[in-house]
LOPASE-549996 format. One record per residue (C-alpha): y, x, z. Coordinates in steps of 0.5 Angstrom, whole numbers, padded with zeros to 4 digits, always signed. Layout:
N
YXZ;...
//
This chain:
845
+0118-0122+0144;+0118-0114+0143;+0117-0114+0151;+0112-0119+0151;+0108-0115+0146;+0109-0107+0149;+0113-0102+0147;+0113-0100+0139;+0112-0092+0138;+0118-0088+0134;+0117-0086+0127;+0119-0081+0128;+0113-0080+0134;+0109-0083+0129;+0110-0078+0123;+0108-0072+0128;+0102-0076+0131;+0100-0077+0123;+0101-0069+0122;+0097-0068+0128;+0093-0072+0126;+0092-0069+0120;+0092-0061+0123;+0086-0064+0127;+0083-0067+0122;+0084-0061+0118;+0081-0057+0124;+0075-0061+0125;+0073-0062+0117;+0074-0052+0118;+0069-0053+0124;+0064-0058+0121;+0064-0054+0116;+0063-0047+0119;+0057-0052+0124;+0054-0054+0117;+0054-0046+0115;+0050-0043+0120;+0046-0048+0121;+0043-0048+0114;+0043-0040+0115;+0040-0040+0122;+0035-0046+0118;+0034-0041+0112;+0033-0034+0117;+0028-0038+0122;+0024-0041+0117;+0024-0033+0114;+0022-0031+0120;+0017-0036+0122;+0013-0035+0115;+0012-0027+0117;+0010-0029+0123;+0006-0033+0121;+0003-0029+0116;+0002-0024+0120;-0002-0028+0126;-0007-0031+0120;-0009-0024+0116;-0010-0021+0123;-0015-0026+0125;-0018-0025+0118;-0019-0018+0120;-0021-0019+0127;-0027-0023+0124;-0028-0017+0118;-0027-0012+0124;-0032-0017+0128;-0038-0016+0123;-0037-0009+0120;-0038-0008+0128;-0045-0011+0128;-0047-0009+0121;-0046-0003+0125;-0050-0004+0130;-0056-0007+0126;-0055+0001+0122;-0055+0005+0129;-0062+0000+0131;-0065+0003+0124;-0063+0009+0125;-0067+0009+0131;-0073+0006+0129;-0071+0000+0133;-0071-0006+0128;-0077-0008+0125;-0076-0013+0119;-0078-0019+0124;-0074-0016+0129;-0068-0015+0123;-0070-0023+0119;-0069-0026+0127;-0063-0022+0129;-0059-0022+0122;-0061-0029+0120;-0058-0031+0127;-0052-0027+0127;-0051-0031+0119;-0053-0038+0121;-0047-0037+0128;-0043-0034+0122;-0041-0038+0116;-0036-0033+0113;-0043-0029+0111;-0047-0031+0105;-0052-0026+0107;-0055-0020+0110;-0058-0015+0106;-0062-0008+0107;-0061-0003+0101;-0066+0004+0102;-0064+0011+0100;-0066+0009+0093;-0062+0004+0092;-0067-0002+0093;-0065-0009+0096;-0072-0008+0100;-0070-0014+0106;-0065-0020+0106;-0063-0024+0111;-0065-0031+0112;-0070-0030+0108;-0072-0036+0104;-0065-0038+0100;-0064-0030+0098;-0072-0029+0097;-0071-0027+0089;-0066-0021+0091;-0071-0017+0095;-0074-0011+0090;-0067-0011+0086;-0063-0006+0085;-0056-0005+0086;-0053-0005+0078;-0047-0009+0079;-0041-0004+0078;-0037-0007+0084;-0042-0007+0089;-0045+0000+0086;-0039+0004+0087;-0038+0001+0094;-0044+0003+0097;-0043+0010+0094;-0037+0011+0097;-0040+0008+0104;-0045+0013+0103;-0041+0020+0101;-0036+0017+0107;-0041+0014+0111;-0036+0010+0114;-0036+0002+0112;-0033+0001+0106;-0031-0006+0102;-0032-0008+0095;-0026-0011+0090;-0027-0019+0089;-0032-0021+0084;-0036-0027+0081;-0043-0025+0083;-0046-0031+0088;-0046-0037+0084;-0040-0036+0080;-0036-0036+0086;-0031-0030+0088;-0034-0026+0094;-0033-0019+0096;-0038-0015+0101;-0037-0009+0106;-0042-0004+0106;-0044+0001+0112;-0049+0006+0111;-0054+0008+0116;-0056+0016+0118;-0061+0019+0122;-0058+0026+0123;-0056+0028+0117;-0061+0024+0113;-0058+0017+0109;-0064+0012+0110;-0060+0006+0106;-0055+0001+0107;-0053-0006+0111;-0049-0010+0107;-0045-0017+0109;-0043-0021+0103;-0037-0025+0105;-0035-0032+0100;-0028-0032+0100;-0028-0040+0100;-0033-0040+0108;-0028-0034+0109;-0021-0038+0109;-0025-0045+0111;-0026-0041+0118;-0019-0039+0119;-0017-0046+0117;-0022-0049+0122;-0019-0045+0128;-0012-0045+0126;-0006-0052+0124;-0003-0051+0118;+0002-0057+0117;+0007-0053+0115;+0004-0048+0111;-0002-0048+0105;-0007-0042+0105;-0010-0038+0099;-0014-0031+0099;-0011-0028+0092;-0012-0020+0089;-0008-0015+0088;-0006-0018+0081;-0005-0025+0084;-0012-0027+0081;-0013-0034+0086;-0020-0032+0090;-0019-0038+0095;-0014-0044+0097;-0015-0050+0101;-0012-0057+0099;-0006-0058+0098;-0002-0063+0102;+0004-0063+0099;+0010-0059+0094;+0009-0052+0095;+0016-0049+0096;+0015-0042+0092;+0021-0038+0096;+0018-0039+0102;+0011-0035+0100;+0009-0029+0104;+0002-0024+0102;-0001-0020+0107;-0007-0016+0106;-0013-0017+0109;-0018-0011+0108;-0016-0003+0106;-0012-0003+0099;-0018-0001+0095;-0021-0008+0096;-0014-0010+0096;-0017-0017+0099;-0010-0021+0101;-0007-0027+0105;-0002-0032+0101;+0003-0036+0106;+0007-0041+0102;+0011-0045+0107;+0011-0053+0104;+0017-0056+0101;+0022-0060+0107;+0027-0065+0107;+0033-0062+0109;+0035-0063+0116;+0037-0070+0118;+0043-0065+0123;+0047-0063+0116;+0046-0070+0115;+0049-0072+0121;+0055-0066+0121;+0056-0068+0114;+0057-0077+0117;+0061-0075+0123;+0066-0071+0118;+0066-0077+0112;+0067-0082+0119;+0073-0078+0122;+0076-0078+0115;+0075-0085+0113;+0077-0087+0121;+0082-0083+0124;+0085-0089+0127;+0079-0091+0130;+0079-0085+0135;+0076-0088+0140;+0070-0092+0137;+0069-0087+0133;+0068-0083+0140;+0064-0088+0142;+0059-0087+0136;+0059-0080+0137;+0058-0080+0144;+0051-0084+0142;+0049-0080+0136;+0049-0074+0141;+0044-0078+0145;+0040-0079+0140;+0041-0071+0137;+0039-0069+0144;+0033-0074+0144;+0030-0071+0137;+0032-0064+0140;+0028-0065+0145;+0023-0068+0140;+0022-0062+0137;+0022-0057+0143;+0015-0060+0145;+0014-0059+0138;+0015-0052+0138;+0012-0051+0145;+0006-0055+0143;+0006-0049+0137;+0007-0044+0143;+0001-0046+0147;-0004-0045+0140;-0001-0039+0138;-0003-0038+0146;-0010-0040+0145;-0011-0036+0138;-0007-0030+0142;-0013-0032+0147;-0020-0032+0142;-0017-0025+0139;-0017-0023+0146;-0024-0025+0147;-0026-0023+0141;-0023-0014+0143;-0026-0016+0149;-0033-0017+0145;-0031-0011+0141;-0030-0008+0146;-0037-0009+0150;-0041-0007+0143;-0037-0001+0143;-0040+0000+0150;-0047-0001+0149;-0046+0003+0142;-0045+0009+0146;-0050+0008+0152;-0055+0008+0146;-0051+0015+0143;-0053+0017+0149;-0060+0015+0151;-0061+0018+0144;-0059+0024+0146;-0062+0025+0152;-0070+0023+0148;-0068+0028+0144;-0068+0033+0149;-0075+0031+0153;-0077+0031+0145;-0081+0037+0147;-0083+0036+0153;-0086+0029+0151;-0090+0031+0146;-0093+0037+0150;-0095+0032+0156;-0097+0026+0151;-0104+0023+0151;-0105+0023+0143;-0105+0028+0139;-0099+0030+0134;-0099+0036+0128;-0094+0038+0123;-0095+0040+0116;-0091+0043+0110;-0090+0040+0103;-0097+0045+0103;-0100+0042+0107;-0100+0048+0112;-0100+0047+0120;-0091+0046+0122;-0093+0045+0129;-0098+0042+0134;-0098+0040+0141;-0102+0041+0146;-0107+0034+0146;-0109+0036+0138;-0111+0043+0141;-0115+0039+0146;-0118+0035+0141;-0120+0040+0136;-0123+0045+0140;-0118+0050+0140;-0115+0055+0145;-0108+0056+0142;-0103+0053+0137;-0104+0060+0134;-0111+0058+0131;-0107+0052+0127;-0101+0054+0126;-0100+0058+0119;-0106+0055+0116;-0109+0049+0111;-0110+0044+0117;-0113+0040+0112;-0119+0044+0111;-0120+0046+0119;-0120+0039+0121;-0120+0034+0116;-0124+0036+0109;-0130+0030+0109;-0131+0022+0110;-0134+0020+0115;-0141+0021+0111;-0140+0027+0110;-0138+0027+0103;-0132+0033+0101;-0125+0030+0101;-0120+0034+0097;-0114+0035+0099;-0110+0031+0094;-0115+0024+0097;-0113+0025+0103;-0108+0019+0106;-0104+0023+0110;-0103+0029+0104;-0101+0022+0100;-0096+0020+0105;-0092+0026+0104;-0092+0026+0097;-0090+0019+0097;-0085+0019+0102;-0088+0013+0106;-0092+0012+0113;-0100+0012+0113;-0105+0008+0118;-0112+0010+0117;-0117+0007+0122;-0124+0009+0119;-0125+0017+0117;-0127+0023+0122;-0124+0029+0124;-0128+0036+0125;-0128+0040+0131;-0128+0048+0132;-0135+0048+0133;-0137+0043+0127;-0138+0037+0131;-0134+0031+0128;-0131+0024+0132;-0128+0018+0129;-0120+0018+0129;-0114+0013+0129;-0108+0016+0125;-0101+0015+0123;-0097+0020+0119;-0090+0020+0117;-0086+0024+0111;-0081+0028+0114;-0075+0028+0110;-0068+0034+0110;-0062+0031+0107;-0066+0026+0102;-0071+0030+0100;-0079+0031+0104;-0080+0037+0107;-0087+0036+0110;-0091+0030+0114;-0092+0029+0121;-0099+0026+0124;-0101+0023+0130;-0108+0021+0132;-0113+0019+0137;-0120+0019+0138;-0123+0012+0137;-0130+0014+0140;-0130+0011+0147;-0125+0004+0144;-0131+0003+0139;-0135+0002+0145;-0131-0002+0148;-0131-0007+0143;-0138-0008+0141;-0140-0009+0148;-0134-0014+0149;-0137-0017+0142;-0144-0017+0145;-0141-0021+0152;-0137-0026+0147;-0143-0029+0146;-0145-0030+0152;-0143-0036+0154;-0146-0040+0148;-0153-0036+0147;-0154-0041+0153;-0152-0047+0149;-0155-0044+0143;-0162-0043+0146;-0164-0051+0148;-0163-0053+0140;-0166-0047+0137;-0172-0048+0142;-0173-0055+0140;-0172-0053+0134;-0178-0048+0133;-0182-0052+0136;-0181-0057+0132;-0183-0052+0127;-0188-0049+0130;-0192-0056+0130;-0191-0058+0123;-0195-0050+0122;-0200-0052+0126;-0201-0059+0125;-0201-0058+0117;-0206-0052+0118;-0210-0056+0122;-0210-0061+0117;-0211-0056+0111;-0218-0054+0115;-0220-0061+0115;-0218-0062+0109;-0221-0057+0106;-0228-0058+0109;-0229-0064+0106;-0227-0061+0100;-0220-0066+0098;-0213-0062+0095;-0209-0059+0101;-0203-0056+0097;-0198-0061+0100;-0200-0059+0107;-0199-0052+0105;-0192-0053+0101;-0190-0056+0108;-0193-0051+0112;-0188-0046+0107;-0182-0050+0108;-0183-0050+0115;-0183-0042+0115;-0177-0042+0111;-0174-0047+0117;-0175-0042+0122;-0173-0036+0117;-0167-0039+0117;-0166-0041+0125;-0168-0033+0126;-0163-0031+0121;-0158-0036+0124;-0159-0034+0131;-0159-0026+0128;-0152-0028+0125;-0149-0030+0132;-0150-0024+0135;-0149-0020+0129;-0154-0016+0129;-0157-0019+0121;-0157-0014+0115;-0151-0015+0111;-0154-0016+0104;-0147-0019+0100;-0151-0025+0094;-0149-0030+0090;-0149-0037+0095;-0147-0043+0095;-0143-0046+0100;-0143-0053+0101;-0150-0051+0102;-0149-0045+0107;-0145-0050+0111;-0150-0057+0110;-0157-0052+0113;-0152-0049+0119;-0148-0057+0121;-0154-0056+0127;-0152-0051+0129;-0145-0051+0130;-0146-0058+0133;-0149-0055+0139;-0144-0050+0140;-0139-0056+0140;-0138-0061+0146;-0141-0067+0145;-0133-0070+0145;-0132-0066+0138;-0133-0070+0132;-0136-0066+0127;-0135-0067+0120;-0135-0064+0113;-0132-0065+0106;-0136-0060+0101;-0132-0061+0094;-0135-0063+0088;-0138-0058+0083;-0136-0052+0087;-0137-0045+0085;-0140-0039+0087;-0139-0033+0092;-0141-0026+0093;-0142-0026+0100;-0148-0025+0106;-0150-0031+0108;-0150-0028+0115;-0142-0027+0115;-0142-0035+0113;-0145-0037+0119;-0140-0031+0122;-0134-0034+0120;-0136-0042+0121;-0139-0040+0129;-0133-0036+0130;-0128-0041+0128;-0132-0048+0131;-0131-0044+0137;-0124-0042+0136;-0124-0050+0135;-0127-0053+0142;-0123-0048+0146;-0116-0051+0143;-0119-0058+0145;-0122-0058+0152;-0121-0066+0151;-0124-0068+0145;-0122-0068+0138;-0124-0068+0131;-0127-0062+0128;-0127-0062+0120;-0129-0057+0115;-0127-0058+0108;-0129-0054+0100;-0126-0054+0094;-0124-0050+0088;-0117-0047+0087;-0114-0043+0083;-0108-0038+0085;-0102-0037+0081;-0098-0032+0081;-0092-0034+0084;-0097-0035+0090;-0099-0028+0090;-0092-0027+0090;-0090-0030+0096;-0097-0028+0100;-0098-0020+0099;-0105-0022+0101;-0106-0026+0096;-0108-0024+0088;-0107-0029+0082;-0115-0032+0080;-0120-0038+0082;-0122-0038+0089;-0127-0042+0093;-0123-0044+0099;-0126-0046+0106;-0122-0050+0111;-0123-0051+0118;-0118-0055+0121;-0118-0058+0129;-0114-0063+0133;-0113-0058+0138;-0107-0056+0142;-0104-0051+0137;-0101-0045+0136;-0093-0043+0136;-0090-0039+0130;-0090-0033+0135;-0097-0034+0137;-0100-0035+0130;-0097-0028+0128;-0102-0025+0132;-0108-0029+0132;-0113-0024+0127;-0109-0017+0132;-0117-0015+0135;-0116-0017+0142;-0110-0022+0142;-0112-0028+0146;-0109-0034+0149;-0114-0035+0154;-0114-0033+0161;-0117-0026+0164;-0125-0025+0163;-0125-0032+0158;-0124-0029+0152;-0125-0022+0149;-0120-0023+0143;-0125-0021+0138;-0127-0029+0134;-0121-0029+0129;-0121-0021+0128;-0127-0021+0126;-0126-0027+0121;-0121-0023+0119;-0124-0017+0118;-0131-0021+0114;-0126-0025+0109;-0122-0018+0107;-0128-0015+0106;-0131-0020+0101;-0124-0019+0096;-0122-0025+0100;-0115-0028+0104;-0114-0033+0110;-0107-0036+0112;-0107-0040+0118;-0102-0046+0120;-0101-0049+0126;-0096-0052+0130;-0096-0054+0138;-0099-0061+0139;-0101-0061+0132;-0108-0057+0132;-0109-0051+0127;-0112-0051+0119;-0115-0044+0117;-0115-0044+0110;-0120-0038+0108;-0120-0036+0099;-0126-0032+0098;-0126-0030+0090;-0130-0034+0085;-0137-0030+0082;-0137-0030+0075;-0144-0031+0074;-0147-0028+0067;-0151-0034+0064;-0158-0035+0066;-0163-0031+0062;-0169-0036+0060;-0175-0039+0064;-0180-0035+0060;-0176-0029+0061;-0176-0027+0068;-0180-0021+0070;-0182-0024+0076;-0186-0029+0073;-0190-0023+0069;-0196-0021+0074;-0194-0014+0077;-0199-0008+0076;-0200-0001+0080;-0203+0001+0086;-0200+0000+0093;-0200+0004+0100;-0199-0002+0105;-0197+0001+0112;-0198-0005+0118;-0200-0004+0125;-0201-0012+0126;-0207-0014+0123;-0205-0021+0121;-0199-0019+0118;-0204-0013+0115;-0209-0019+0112;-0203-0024+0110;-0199-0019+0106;-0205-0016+0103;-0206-0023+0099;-0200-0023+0098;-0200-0017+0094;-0206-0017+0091;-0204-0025+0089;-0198-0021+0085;-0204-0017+0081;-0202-0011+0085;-0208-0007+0088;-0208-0005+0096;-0210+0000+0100;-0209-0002+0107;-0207+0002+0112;-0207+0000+0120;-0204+0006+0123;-0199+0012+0120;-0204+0017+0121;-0209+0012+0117;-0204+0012+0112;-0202+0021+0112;-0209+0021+0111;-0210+0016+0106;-0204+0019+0102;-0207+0026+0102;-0214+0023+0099;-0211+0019+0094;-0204+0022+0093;-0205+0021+0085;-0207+0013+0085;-0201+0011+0089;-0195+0008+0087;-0191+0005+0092;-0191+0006+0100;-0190-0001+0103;-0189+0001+0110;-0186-0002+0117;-0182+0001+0121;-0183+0000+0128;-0190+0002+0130;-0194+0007+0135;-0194+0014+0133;-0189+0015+0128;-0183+0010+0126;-0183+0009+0118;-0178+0014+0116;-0181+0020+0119;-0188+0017+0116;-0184+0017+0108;-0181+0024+0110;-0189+0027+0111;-0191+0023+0105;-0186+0026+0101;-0187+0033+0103;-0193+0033+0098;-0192+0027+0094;-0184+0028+0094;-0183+0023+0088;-0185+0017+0092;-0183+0011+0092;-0182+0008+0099;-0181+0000+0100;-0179-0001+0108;-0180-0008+0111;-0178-0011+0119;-0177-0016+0123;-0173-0012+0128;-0166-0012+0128;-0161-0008+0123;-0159-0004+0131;-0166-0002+0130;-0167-0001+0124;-0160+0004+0123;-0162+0008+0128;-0168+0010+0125;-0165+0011+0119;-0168+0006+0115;-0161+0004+0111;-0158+0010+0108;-0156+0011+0099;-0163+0011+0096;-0167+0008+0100;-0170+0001+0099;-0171-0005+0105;-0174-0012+0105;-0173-0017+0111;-0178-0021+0115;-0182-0026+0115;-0184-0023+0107;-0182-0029+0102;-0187-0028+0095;-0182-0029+0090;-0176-0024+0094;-0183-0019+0095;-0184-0020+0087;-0178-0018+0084;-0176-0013+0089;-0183-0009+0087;-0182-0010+0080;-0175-0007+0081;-0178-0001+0084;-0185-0001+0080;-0180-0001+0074;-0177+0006+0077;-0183+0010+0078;-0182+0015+0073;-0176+0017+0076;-0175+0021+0082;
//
């Protein structure tokens, strides 16, 4: 049987196999448990290391991006510094730069005083602009920027909604003078979002914290957090001491000491099963190879996006890199402006000067000499340029130097644009101006001015003859209407007097067919005064009006200048208050605007006009410069017309801004709105968008009328008394305003020639009592004829009337201070009141 079953080994063999068997067990329990040892450290060291490097990779994106922004903020400092950014330019520019970066609340602009004066974007900061730095944290920052001029960030504080933020600020110099400050507000909780959106954090929990371990920002947690593994680093200067907190989540410990510590427990409990447990080992380490393969491709998908976060930082030095670049390139273009400064202001057309604190002459180029009549800039320099050049208004009136705008600029250290005064040459003449001036700040404080200026005499010229061509195309339109309309007129005058004559003979009432032949005049008035209004050639005399009826009586006129595929139509608002304003200039603002109008919609479309009462509050004003808190009268002139861009509608009341092509249009419509509507106290917006026509809305100041003095009352109703010198060349206008007058109970004395009249008043000088004379006629004009009256009788009331244009009338000097005018055709009752007005005054000179 023992043969059968094979040999059986020796005790004794048995007993040293036991022994080995023990040794080796002894040795493989020592060399597991050295495995099992460094293991765990070399675990421990990795994780270590992997944190560090880790901490180290997010702060240095943290600071790329701080870097990136200080960088442009920088950028925008150098673009103020040399006059290039302008608060469109900074509100496009900056609000993009925030919109493409998150991290960033705003962009703001403080001035040398410490005033938020602009902030991008605009609409959700609007309430910060005008404040003034107070907050201790951004205070000392910015002074310390502007002491290092260098950017400099806050400490962390709770000033944007509650929320922990700090800024960076970076002052702004032309030279050695401090113009102001770019800050860039970062929120802690967008700034740490930016990181985790462009890095995995699977392994790590990210939070932003102070130096005294106040908790700024933190992401969620995903799971336990083992606080031995936690590293900080800082991302801005120790002064601000911003810092990054990487805490490593906790683990379960590694299934290989698992596995080591199963092995080691296997062979204790199987050493007689040797070769089985060689078996399991054999597939253990296959799976162990496996998972370790596993974890390769994990770490080198780990490898390739630190490779890609290597590469966007490599990008981003690249971008840094160009934006240096091109700072440089501007550094130098700076330079070479500065050294063809001299050359540039000797070979420029327009006039420059410079002036002290003083206002004495600094320096002037060779244009201002040219203009002023001079030889040399030694007839200028040392000398109150002020009295030589610029010590009167326009009229002639003396201007002190402390009302002068560009003396004013200086004392208030900000920039002037002054558009209608004049400027005296050496040899007394004068001629109208355009200038700029600019206060001249050395080490924050104002030294003097400098002043540009051009002569305006030939564009003047330019744009009333571009004005007068403007009408053109439509005086054509206009003249087939207002023909048929004044003959239309001209038939009833003549068919109700040809009535009145019938009538008249056989004794019957004729007042009706008179009252129809006077609304007939006052029709062609109006058509007279309509037409005058287009060509802008009508007195401008500002009156109480209501605008629902302007409107109503110029509807007829606006439809002719329209094209029949226009539908018109007109809104007026109920109980609508009055308005100061020339009627004329109303009827200038409806032309212009129809016109504007049919020109938006060469296909057809809807033209309305609309009237209403509005008041503005103050929160309006607020938000519109323009505008100021009160009741208006609002005019709202709207089209279904192609529309405008925000680009274009930004320019459209510039004169000579147009859209239309080369010899269509002169760009002088919508200015000229423009101009009538500031004139009167009031302010127009526009709104408009492509495709969907464009609104004007135009506020004219409410009129507070004084109540109505008492039928009985009124001074015209009371007949007039006084002696009355009429001067008139046309015998009918002679005849008819001498009934007129005499009508009123005054007593004439008729004159048909100025010649006549000199004689008349030199006969009978002591009877008269006013002079009603024309101005156009043969001989002499009427401003010479009141001139040689006044020679001998020089306390004489003079009444000036005409049917000519306010051209004609101005250049006869007929509409000066102190004079008196009166517009044809001659109303009873506007004639009355404006002779009562005048009789009133005849005791004074």
């Amino acid at each position: 049987m023992s043969y059968l079953n094979g040999p059986h080994p020796h005790p004794r063999n048995r007993s040293a196999a036991v022994r080995y068997s023990a040794i080796l067990f002894a040795t493989f329990l020592v060399v597991f448990g050295l495995i099992v040892w460094f293991t765990e450290g070399n675990n421990l060291k990795a994780k270590q290391s992997d944190l560090a490097s880790r901490a180290r990779t997010f702060s240095g994106s943290l600071q790329l991006t701080l870097e990136g922004d200080a960088s442009y903020l920088g950028l925008l400092a150098l673009d103020r510094a040399s006059g290039k950014l302008t608060h469109e330019l900074f509100q496009e520019r900056a609000g993009q730069y925030v919109q493409a970066h998150p991290q960033l609340i705003n962009i703001t602009w403080v001035d040398a005083d410490f005033f938020i004066t602009d902030v991008a974007p605009l609409a959700q900061n609007q309430q910060i602009v005008g404040l003034q730095l107070n907050l201790p944290e951004p205070k000392r920052a910015s002074a310390l920027a502007k002491q290092l001029r260098k950017p400099v960030y806050t400490r962390p504080f709770e000033a944007i909604q509650g929320r922990a933020s700090f800024e960076v600020w970076v002052p702004v110099y032309r030279g050695d003078t401090f113009l102001g400050l770019f800050g860039g507000i970062y929120s802690c909780d967008r700034l740490l979002q930016q990181l985790i959106a462009h890095t995995q954090q699977r392994l790590y929990h990210l939070s932003l914290t102070d130096p005294n371990g106040r908790l700024l920002a933190t992401m969620p947690h995903a799971a336990p957090l083992d606080r031995h593994f936690a590293k900080e680093w800082a991302v801005t200067d120790p002064e601000s001491g911003v810092m990054l907190r990487v805490t490593r989540y906790q683990g379960r410990t590694d299934w290989r000491l698992y596995l080591l510590k199963a092995i080691s427990l296997l062979l204790v409990l199987g050493m007689s099963y040797t070769l089985y447990n060689l078996k399991v080992e054999i597939e253990e380490r296959k799976h162990a190879e496996e998972e370790i393969k596993k974890q390769a491709a994990l770490l080198e998908e780990e490898i390739s996006e630190r490779q890609a976060a290597q590469e966007s930082l490599q990008e981003q030095a690249a971008l840094l890199e160009e934006e240096i670049t091109e700072r440089w390139q501007a550094e130098e273009a700076l330079r070479e402006s500065e050294e063809r400064l001299r050359l540039l202001l000797d070979s420029t057309g327009e006039a420059i000067y410079g002036i002290d604190v003083d206002g004495i002459c600094t320096f002037c180029n060779r244009a201002c000499l040219r203009m002023l009549g001079y030889q040399s800039d030694s007839d200028l320099l040392g000398k109150n340029i002020h009295d030589i050049m610029h010590h009167s208004y326009p009229d002639g009136r003396p201007m002190p130097q402390e009302e002068c705008s560009a003396h004013n600029s200086m004392l208030q250290g900000k920039g002037s644009h002054v558009e209608d005064e004049v400027f005296w040459r050496a040899d007394g003449s004068s001629f109208p101006v355009e200038y700029w001036s600019y206060p001249q700040v050395k080490e924050a404080r104002v030294v003097g001015a400098v002043v540009a200026f051009i002569n305006t005499t030939e564009r003047r010229h330019l744009e009333e003859q571009f004005r007068q061509s403007q009408k053109m195309e439509s005086i054509g339109r206009l003249a087939g209407g207002v023909a048929h309309d004044f003959n239309n007129m001209l038939s009833v005058i003549s068919g109700a007097a040809e009535l009145s004559k019938r009538k008249l003979e056989d004794g019957e009432p004729i007042g009706q067919y008179l009252e129809l032949i006077i609304n007939a005049a006052r029709r062609s008035g109006d058509i007279t005064r309509q037409l005058l209004a287009f060509s802008r050639k009508e007195v401008v005399s500002p009156k109480p009006v209501q605008l629902n009826r302007l409107i109503e009586d110029s509807i007829k006129i606006l439809t002719r200048l329209i094209s029949e595929d226009v539908k018109l139509s007109f809104h007026p608002g109920p109980e609508l208050w009055s308005v100061l304003i020339a009627p004329s200039q109303v009827d200038q603002i409806l032309m212009n605007l129809a016109v504007n109008a049919r020109d938006a919609m060469p296909e057809g479309g809807s033209l309305t006009i609309e009237t209403g009462n509005v008041r503005i509050p103050s929160h309006y004003a607020y938000l519109h410069p323009e505008a100021r808190p009160g009741d208006y009268v609002q005019l709202t002139v709207s089209d279904t017309g192609h529309g405008m861009d925000k680009a274009t509608a930004a320019h459209v009341f510039e004169p000579f801004f147009t859209t239309k092509g080369q010899g269509k249009g002169t760009g002088l419509g919508l200015a000229t709105v423009y101009g009538i509507v500031t004139q009167n106290g009031g302010f127009i917006n526009v709104y408009s968008e492509p495709g969907q026509g464009a609104v004007f809305k135009i506020y004219l100041p409410r009129l507070q009328e004084s109540p109505a003095a008492p039928q009985g009352d009124r001074p015209e109703d009371a007949p007039l008394s006084g002696t009355i010198l009429l001067v008139e060349d046309e015998e009918m206008l002679l005849w008819l305003t001498t009934r007129l007058l005499e009508e009123m109970g005054l007593k004439v004395i008729q004159a048909q020639s100025p010649l006549e009249a000199l004689e008349i008043s030199r006969q009978r000088g002591a009877e008269i009592d006013l002079v009603l004379t024309d101005v156009v006629m043969p001989e002499m004009n009427g401003r010479e004829l009141s001139e040689r009256i006044r020679d001998s009788l020089p306390e004489m009331k003079v009444l000036f009337m005409s049917g000519h244009t306010s051209d004609n009338v101005i250049q006869r000097g007929v509409i000066e201070a102190g004079m008196h005018y009166i517009q044809k055709p001659l109303e009873m009752e506007k004639l009355k009141r404006k002779l009562s007005e005048m009789l009133a005054k005849r005791q004074e000179p």
